[in-house]
C-alpha positions in Angstrom: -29.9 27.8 -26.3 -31.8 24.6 -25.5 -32.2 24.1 -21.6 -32.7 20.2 -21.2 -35.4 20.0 -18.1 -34.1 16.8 -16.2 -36.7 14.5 -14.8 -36.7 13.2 -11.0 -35.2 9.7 -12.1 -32.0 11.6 -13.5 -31.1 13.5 -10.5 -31.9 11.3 -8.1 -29.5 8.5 -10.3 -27.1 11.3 -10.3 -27.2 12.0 -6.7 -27.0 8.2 -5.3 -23.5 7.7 -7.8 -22.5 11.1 -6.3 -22.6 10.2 -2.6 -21.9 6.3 -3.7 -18.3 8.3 -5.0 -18.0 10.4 -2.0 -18.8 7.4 0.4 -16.2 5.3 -0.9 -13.4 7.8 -1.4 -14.5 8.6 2.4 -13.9 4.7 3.2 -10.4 4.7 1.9 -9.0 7.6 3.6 -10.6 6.3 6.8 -8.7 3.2 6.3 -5.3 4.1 5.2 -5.2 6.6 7.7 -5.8 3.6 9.9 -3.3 1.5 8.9 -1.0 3.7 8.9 -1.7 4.9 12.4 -1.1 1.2 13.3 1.8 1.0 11.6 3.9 4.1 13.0 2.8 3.4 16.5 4.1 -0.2 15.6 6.8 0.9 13.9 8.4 2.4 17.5 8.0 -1.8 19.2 9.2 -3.1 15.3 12.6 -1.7 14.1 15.5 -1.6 16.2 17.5 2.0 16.7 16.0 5.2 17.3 16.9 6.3 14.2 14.9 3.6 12.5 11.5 4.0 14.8 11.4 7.7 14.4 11.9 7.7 10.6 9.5 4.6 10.7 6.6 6.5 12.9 7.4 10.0 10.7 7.2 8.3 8.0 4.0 6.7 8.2 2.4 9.8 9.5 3.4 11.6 6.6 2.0 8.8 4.1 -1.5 9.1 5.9 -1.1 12.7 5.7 -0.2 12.5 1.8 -3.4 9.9 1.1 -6.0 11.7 2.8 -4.5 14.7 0.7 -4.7 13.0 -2.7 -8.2 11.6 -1.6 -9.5 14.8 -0.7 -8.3 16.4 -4.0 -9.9 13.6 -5.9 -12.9 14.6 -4.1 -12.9 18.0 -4.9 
């Protein structure tokens, strides 16, 4: 077995496109989380009905909650 010893440029390339990939993934959960913040709570002044402002503000709740899921599994 051949151990390859990696030199300081390597990691350090490594590292920066590691926390390049974790800042960005970070970026878009922060901002569809956001926007869909804005959304439900506008969703209640929006749509007419109860029934159509609760299943408005429930439903963008739960697609925030589903894309900082599916971020933080891409993630890891």
């Amino acid at each position: 077995m051949i151990m390859r010893k990696m030199n300081s440029a390597d990691s350090s390339l490594d590292n920066l496109l590691k926390r390049i990939g974790i800042a960005s993934a970070n970026l878009v959960e922060a901002l569809s989380t956001g926007i869909c913040s804005v959304a439900a709570f506008a969703s209640l002044f929006v749509l007419e009905g109860w029934g159509g402002k609760l299943t408005g503000f429930i439903g963008f709740f739960v697609l925030a909650y589903l894309i900082a899921w599916a971020v933080d599994k891409v993630k890891g």
